[in-house]
C-alpha positions as CSV (number, residue, x, y, z in Angstrom):
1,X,187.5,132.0,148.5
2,X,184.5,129.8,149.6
3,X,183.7,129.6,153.2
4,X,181.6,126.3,154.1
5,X,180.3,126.0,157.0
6,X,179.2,123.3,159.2
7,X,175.8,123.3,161.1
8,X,173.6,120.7,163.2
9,X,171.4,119.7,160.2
10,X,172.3,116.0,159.0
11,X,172.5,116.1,155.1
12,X,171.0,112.5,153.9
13,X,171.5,111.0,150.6
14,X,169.3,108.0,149.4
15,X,171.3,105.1,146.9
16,X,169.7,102.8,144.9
17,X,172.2,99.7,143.5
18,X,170.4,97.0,141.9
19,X,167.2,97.8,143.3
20,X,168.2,97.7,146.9
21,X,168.6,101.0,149.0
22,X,170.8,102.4,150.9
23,X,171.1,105.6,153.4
24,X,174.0,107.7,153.7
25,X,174.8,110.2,156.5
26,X,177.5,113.1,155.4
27,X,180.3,113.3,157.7
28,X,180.0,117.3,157.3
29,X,182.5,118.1,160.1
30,X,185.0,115.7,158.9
31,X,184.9,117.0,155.0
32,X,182.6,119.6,154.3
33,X,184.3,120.7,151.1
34,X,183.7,117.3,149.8
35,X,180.2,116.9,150.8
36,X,179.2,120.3,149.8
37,X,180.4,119.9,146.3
38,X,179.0,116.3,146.1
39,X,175.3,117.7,147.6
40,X,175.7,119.8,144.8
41,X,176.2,117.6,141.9
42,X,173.3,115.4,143.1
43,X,171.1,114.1,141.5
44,X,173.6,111.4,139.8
45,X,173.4,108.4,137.7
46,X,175.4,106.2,136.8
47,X,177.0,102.4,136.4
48,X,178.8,101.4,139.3
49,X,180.9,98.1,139.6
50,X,182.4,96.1,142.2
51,X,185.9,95.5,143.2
52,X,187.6,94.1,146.3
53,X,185.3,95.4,149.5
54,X,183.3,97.8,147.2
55,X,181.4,99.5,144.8
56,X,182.5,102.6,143.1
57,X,181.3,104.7,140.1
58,X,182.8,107.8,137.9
59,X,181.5,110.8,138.9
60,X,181.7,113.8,136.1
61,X,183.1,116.1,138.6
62,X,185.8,117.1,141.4
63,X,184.9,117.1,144.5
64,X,188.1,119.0,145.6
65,X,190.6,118.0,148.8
66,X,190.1,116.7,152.3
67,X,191.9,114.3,154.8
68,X,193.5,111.5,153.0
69,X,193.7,108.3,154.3
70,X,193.9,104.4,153.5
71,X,192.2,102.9,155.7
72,X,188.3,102.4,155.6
73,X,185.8,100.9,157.9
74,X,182.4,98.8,156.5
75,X,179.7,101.5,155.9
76,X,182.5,104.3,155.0
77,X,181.4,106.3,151.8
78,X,184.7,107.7,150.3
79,X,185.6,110.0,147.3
80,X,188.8,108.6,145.4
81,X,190.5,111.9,143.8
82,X,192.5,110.2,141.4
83,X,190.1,108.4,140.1
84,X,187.2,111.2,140.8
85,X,184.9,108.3,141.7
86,X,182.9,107.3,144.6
87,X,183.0,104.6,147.0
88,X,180.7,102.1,149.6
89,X,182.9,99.9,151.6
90,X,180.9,97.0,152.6
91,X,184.3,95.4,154.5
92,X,187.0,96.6,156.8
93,X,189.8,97.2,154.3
94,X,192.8,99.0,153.2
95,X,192.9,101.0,150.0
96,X,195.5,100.9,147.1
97,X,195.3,104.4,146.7
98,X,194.5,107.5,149.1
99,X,190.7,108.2,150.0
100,X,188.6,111.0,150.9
101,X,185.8,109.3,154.1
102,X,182.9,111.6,153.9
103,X,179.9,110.0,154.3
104,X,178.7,106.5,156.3
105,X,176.0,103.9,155.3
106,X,173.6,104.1,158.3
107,X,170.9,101.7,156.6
108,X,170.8,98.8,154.2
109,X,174.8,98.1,154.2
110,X,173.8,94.0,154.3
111,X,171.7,94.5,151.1
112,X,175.4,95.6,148.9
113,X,176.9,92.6,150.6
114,X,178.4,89.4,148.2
115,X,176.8,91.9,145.0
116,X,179.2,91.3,142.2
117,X,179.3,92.6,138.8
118,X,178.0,96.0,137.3
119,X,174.5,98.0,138.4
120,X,172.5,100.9,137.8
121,X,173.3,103.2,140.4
122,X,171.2,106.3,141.7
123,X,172.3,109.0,144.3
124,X,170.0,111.6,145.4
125,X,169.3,114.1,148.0
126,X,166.8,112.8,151.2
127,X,167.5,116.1,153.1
């Protein structure tokens, strides 16, 4: 059994959509199984596309079980497991399915704003 454990250093990941950046905090003590497995996957790329009040994008792997919920707040980062993709709200919304909220867009959410269509997306480790 894995044992993950939560300390006071702030994991940062850096993602680049169409050119424009954006910083994302981990929400450690709210998931840390998720954000563990996805600091482990990084780097990724991949295409993302938009729909409804965000952009999402496959991602090759599972990133396992946390709280489930529905609703979702601008700036959330979320893991959909039955889709195993990945999420950035730029609205206040309410999700079809059940997400995982693990992460939150602490820079450059107004830049994702209005984008519609399908980008070249890059996630990588900041810290």
């Amino acid at each position: 059994m894995n044992v993950y454990r939560v300390s006071n250093v702030e994991q940062l990941v850096r993602v680049i959509i169409d050119n424009k950046q954006l910083k994302v905090k981990l929400l450690r003590e709210k998931n840390p199984i998720v954000c563990e497995r996805f600091m482990s996957i990084l780097p990724l790329e991949g295409t993302a596309l938009t729909r409804n009040s965000e952009i999402f994008f496959i991602i090759p792997h599972s990133l396992g079980r946390g709280k489930l919920t529905n609703e979702v707040k601008a700036g959330d980062v979320a893991y959909w497991p039955m889709e195993n993709s990945i999420s950035f709200f730029y609205n206040d919304s309410k999700t079809q399915g059940n997400v995982i909220i693990f992460g939150k867009i602490i820079d450059g959410l107004e830049q994702i704003r209005g984008l519609t269509g399908v980008f070249t997306i890059r996630v990588e480790k900041i810290s």
